[in-house]
Structures are given as structure tokens and as C-alpha cells.
C-alpha positions as CSV (number, residue, x, y, z in Angstrom):
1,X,133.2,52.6,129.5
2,X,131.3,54.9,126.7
3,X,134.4,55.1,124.1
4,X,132.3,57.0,121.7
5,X,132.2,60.1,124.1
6,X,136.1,59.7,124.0
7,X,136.3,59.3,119.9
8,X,137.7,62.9,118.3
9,X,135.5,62.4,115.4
10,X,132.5,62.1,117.6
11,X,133.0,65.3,119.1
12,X,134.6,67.4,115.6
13,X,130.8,66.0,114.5
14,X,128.5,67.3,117.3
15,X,131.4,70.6,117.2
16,X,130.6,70.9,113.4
17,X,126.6,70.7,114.0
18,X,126.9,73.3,116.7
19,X,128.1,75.7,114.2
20,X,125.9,75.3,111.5
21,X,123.3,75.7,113.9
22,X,124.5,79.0,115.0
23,X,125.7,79.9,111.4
24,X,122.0,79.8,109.9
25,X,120.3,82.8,111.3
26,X,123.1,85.1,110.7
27,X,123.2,83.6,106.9
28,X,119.3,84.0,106.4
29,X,119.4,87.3,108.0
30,X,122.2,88.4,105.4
31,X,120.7,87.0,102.4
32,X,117.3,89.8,102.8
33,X,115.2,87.9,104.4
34,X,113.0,91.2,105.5
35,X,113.7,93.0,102.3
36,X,110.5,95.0,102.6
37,X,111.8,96.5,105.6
38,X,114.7,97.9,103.9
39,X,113.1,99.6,101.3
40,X,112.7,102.7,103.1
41,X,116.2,103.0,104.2
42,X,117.1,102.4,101.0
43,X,114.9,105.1,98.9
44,X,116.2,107.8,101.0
45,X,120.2,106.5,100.6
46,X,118.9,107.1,96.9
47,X,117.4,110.5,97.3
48,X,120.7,111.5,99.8
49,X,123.1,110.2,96.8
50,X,125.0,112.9,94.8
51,X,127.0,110.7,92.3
52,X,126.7,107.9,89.9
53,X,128.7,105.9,92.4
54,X,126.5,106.5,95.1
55,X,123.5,105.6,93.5
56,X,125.1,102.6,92.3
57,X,126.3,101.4,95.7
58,X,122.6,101.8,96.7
59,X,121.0,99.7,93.5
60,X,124.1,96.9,94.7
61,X,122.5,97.0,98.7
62,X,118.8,96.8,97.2
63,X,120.3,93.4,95.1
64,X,122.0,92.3,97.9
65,X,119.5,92.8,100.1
66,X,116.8,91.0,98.3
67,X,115.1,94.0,97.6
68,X,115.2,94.3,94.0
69,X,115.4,90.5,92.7
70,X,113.7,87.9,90.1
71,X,110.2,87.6,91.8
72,X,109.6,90.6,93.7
73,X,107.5,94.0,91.9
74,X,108.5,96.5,90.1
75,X,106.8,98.6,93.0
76,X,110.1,98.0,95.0
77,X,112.2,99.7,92.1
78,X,109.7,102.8,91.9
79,X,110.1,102.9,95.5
80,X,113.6,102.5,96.0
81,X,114.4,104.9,93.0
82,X,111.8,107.4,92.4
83,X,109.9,105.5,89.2
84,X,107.1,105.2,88.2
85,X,107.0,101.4,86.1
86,X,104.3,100.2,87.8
87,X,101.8,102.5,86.0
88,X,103.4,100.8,82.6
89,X,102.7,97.5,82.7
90,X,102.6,95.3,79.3
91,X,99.0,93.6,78.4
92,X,98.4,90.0,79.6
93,X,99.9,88.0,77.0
94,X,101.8,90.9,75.8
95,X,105.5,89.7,76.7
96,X,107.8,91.4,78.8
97,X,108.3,95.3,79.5
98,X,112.2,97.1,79.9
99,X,113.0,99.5,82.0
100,X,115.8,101.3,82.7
101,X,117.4,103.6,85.8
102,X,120.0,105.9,85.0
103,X,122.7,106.6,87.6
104,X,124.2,109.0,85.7
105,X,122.3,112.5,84.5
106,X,121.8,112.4,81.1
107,X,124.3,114.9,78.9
108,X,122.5,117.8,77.2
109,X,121.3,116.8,73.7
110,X,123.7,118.6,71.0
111,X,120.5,120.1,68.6
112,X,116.8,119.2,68.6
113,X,117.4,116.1,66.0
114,X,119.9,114.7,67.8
115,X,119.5,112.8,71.1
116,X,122.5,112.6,73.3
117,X,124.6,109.3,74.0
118,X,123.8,107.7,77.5
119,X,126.6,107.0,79.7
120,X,127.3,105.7,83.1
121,X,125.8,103.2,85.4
122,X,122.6,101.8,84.7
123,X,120.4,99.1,86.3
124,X,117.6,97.5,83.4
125,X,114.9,95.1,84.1
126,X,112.2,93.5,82.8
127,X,108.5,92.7,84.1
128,X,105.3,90.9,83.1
129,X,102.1,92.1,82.8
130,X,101.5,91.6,86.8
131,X,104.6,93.6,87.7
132,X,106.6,90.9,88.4
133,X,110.3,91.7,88.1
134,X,111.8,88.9,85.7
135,X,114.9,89.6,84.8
136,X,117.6,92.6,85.7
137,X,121.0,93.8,85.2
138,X,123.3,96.1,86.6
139,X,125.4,97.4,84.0
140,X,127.7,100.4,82.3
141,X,127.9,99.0,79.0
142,X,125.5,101.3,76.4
143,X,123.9,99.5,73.6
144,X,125.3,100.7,70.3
């Protein structure tokens, strides 16, 4: 008699397998594994948006979907929100370039020599001379 058919541990093993299995395309497909197919979807859930908040909620999608991340271009964030950073890259050699999208509309400026505070929700990122997105953040905390 085969007693390791019978053995519970056996069986919670090959159970255990079975669902890893079946867990990894659902995972892979979560984590953005097609992000360039989402960028259209997601510039015109930018271009729909009304509020900070909604504009927000679509930079945290493009993040969670891949779209914007460490690696990809700084094409995807023109694309996704209506920039135009790809036309401002640094020189080789040159260190990185910032550059910021504001959820929020910026305030009217109180005179000419003044320039008004910036509030709200912001995403910032940096990028190297090819365009390669290097770092970013999604914040609402203004520099001093």
C-alpha cells in the first residue's frame, strides 16, 4: 500500500502548489504587467477629472499600474498627464532633471512681484538625460 498518497501533509503540499500556480497570473496581471496598454485609459481619466482628488486617484492607478514607475520614460507622464518633460531633458552627464504635476490649479498671484503659494496634490519626479524616470513622489507637502 502507497501510504504517502494517504499522508495529510502530502496532499496540504501538492494542495498548497496548486494554488500558487493559479495565484501567479492574477498577481503578475495586477502588478502592470501591460502598463503601456493602460496609458490611454489613463490620460483620458486625467482629461475627464474635475478635482484634485480625481486627478490624484488617477496619478495613484498609473503607480499602481506600473505605468509611471523607476525605469520607465518620462513620455508615459506627458502622456498620461498632458506634459511636455520629454522636450526638457538634462545634458549627458548633466545630473538629474525635476518635474512637477500639479493636481491642484494654481491660486491667482496676489501682484506682479509676488508669486502665489502652491497647494494641493502634487506628483514630482526626476529623469536622466535619456528620459528615464528615476525617482518620483506623490505628495501634498509644499517646500517652504
Amino acid at each position: 500500500m502507497n501510504h504517502s498518497m494517504t499522508n495529510p501533509r502530502f496532499r496540504l503540499g501538492h494542495v498548497w502548489i496548486l494554488c500558487l500556480v493559479l495565484s501567479l497570473p492574477y498577481s503578475t496581471s495586477m502588478r502592470g504587467a501591460h502598463p503601456d496598454k493602460e496609458i490611454d485609459r489613463l490620460a483620458s481619466a486625467y482629461r475627464a477629472a474635475r478635482t484634485e482628488f480625481e486627478r490624484r486617484a488617477v496619478c495613484l492607478d498609473a503607480i499602481d499600474a506600473g505605468v509611471v514607475a523607476r525605469g520607465r520614460s518620462v513620455g508615459v507622464v506627458d502622456a498620461v498627464f498632458g506634459t511636455t518633460w520629454i522636450r526638457k531633458l538634462p545634458p549627458a552627464g548633466g545630473g538629474l532633471e525635476t518635474g512637477v504635476v500639479h493636481f491642484h490649479p494654481s491660486p491667482p498671484s496676489p501682484g506682479d512681484a509676488v508669486q502665489a503659494a502652491y497647494i494641493g496634490w502634487y506628483l514630482a519626479f526626476e529623469f536622466d538625460s535619456a528620459g528615464t524616470l528615476q525617482n518620483y513622489y506623490l505628495s501634498n507637502v509644499h517646500p517652504k
